[in-house]
Every structure is written in structure tokens, then in C-alpha cells.
N, C-alpha and C positions, 0 to 999 in steps of 0.2 A: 504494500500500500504506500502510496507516494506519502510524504510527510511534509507540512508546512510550518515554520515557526515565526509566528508572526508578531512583533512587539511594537507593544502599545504603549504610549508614555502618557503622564498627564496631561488632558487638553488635546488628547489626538485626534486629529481629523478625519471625525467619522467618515466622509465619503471616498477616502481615498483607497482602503481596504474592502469595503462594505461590499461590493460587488466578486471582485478576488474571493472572499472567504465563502459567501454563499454560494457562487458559482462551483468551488472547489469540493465543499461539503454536498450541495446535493445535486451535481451534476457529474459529475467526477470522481465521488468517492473519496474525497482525500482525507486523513487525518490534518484537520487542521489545530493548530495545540498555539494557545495568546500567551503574551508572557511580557512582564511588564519589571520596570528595576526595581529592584530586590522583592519582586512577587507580589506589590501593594495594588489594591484598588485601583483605578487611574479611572478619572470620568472623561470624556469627550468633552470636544467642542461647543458640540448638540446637547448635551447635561447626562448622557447615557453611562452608566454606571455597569465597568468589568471586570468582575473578580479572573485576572490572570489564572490559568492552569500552571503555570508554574514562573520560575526567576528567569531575565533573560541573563543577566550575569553567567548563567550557568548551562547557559543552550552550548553543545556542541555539535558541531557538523557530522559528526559520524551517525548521529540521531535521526538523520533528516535530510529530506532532498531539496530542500531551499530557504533561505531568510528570507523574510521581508520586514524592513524596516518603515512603519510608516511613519510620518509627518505630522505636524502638531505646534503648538504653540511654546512648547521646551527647549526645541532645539534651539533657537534664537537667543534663549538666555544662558546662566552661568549655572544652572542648575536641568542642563542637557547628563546625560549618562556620557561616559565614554564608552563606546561599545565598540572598541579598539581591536579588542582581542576576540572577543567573539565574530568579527566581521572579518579578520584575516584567518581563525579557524576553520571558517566556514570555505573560503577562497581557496586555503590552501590545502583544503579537500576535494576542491573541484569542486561545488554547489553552488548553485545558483544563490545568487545574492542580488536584491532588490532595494530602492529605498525611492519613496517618493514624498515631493514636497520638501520640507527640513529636514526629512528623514536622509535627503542625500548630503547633508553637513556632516552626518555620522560616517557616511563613505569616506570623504573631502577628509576629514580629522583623520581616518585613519591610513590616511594615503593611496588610496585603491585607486582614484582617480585622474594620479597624477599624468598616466601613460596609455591611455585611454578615450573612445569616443563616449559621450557622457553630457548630460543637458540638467537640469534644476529648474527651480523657479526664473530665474535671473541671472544674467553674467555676472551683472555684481550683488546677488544673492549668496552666493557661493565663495565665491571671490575671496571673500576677508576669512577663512577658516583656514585655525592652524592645522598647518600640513599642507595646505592645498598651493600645488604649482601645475595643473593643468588647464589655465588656459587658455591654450592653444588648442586642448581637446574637445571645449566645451562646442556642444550642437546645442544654438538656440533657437528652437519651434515647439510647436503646442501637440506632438506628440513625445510618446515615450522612445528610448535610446535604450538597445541590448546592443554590448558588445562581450562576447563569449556569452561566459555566465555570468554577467554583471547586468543589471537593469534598471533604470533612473528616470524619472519621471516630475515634469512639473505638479504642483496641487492639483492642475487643471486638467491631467491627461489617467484616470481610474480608470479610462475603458482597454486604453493603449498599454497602461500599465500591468494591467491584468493580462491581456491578449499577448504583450511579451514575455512574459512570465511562463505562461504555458507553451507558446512557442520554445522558451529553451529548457523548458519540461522534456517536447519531445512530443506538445500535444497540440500541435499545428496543422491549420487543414482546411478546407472549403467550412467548414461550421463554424469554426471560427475566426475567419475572414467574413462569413454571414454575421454575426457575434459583433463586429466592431462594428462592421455597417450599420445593423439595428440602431446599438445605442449610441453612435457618436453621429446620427443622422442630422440631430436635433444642431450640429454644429455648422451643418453643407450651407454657403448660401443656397438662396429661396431662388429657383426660377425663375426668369422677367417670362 
């Protein structure tokens, strides 16, 4: 069974996982397992309240066939996690590593990005995070950016973000090229 680990920090942005985790659970089958610093409560954005299934501090790549790090209103301040080592454990097991919104600071900090095609909210969103010398890597447009098993996404790309995700799953294919169509429709200019 494929395995997902997905961390949630306080203030995380409900929409940017929300699609990923449901699609993943009941289309997919996947164990998806939340996990939050040091295992506490974390509420949303949106006021939604999730008792973690376990620490992320304590996620190992052997466990699981990909991270994902979402985004949230923590990463911005001085009370973001370093999620250093878990984010290179993960890499240097070959697993697919994700992070969208501010969740790609936690990439950026722990250097993953430097060598890299790779986009965020912002050039200069990104920009001022210690560790980060990949500017010349950064792709900036309003989808998501896989390069191997790395995946990075603005706030605004959940549907792209997701759909690459399972692309370097291994789970790419006319349904899910239908998949993004559906719901990134609502983005196509209108017709004259």
C-alpha cells in the first residue's frame, strides 16, 4: 500500500492538501498518516481542528513512499519547524518529497532547492530563506514544478500539486490528465 506523510503545522492551509488527501484515501487506497511538530493539535486557516496521527520530527523515509509538506501561516515566522533532516531523509531514500505554498521554505532551508527546477509563491517569497541559493532555478507560473522526486507548488496550484504528486507516484494517465482538467477548468479564460 503506497504510504503518504503529510505535515501539518499550525495555521495550515486547509486547501492546499485537502484534495491530495481525499483523492489519495478514497480513490487510491493510500494510507495517508498527518503528522504535525512534536504531535500537537495544529488548527487551520479555516478554524478546522487535527489531532496528528503521529510526530513529524520522527517521520522516516523508509516508512513511506512520499512527504508532503504543506503550507500555512508558520512558515513565514520564527516559530516554523526545521524539518531539515527529515526532508533530506526522505531525498536520500529516493521518495518523493512535496511542499506547497510556505511549505517550500522548509525545502529552500534545507537546501534541496538549490540545484534544481522549483517555483513557490514568489521569486522573492523564497528568496530571503536561509540556505537558499537557487535562483536561477526558480520557475515562476501558476502551476506546480516536479523535478525527479521533488514537487513544489504555489498556494494557488492544489490541483497541479496533487496531479504531480501522483505523476511521480507512478500514477499518471488519461484520468488524471481528465483530473486536472475538471478542476483547474474554473481557471481557463471564458470564450469570446
Amino acid at each position: 500500500m503506497t504510504r503518504l506523510a503529510v505535515v501539518l503545522t499550525e495555521g495550515f492551509a486547509d486547501w492546499e492538501v485537502g484534495q491530495l488527501a481525499a483523492s489519495a484515501r478514497t480513490h487510491f487506497g493510500f494510507d495517508v498518516v498527518t503528522a504535525s511538530p512534536g504531535g500537537a493539535e495544529v488548527r487551520s486557516m479555516g478554524g478546522l481542528r487535527v489531532t496528528p496521527d503521529t510526530i513529524a520530527e520522527n517521520l522516516h523515509g523508509d516508512a513511506f513512499d512520499a512527504l508532503v509538506v504543506c503550507g500555512g501561516t508558520i512558515w513565514e515566522t520564527e516559530k516554523a519547524p526545521d524539518l531539515s533532516s527529515v526532508i533530506t531523509d526522505f531525498i536520500a531514500r529516493g521518495k518523493l518529497t512535496a511542499a506547497i505554498c510556505g511549505g517550500t521554505l522548509a525545502l529552500a532551508r534545507a537546501g534541496v532547492l538549490n540545484d534544481i527546477p522549483h517555483t513557490s509563491n514568489a521569486p522573492d517569497f523564497i528568496a530571503g530563506a536561509e540556505g537558499y541559493r537557487g535562483q536561477a532555478h526558480y520557475r515562476d507560473g501558476p502551476q506546480a514544478v516536479r523535478s525527479g522526486m521533488i514537487v513544489t507548488a504555489p498556494g494557488s496550484a492544489p490541483i497541479t500539486f496533487t496531479a504531480e504528486i501522483y505523476r511521480g507516484l507512478g500514477f499518471g494517465g488519461e484520468e488524471l490528465d481528465t483530473y486536472v482538467q475538471i478542476l483547474g477548468a474554473e481557471h481557463q479564460p471564458k470564450a469570446a
